[in-house]
Each structure stands twice: as structure tokens, then as C-alpha cells.
N, C-alpha and C positions, 0 to 999 in steps of 0.2 A: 244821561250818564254814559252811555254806550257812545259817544261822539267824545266824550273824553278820553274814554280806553284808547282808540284806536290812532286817535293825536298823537298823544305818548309815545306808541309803538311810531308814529312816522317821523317822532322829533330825534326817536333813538339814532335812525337810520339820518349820517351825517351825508353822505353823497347823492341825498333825491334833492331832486329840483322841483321846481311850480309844477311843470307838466305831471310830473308825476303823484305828484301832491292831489291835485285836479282829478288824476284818472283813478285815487283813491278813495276820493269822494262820490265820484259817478258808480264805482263799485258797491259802494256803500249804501246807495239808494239817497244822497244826500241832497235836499231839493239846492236849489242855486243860489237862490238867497242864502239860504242856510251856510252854504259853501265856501258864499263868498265872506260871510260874516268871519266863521270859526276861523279863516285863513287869515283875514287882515286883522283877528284879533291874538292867534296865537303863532305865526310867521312872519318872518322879517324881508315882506314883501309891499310893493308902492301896488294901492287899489287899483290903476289904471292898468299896471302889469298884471294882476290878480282877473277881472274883468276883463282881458283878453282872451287870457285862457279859460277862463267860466266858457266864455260865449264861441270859442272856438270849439272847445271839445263837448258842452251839453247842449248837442244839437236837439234834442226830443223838444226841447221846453221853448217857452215863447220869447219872440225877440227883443235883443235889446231896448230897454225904458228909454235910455238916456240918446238925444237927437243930437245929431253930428258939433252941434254950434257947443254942447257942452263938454263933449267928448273932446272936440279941439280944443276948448277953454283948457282940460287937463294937461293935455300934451303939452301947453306952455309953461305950466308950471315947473 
């Protein structure tokens, strides 16, 4: 429920962008999957933009799952 609160308060705020959205979840202690879920599920953002900034800004955790041939596959879409 504590992942809903704080949504909220950043859906309030109309001038954040991804990045910051991002850098609110790594405050938050929010693991990356998790991160990446609640975003693409409650932001009006494309996964592939979403998963950029995961894997740019949560450096601690391990690397990207997905191998370049899929990763290009998105980019065409």
C-alpha cells in the first residue's frame, strides 16, 4: 500500500518527468522490477523508454535480462 501513497503524490506533481520518476523509486528502496512494473502500469510511458532509465539510473542491481537481438526488436516497433 506504501507504493500507492507515494504514486499519488508524484502523479500530483504535473512537471516530473521519467527521470525523475526513476530517481523516486531508487529513493524509495523500490527493487527494479517492481519499478519497472508500477511505472508502466500507472504512467503514460512506452516500456522500452521505461527500461532505459531503470537500467541507466539502478546501477547496484544486476544486468540487463533482455539480449540486444530483443532489445533491437523493440526499437523497431
Amino acid at each position: 500500500m506504501g507504493n500507492l501513497e507515494f504514486i499519488s503524490e508524484i502523479k500530483k506533481n504535473k512537471n516530473i518527468n521519467l527521470e525523475d520518476i526513476v530517481n523516486v523509486f531508487i529513493e524509495k528502496k523500490v527493487s527494479k522490477y517492481q519499478a519497472f512494473v508500477l511505472i508502466r502500469d500507472n504512467f503514460n510511458y512506452k516500456q522500452l523508454e521505461i527500461m532505459y532509465y531503470l537500467n541507466l539510473l539502478y546501477k547496484d542491481e544486476e544486468p540487463n535480462p533482455f539480449n540486444e537481438d530483443f532489445m533491437n526488436c523493440l526499437k523497431e516497433e
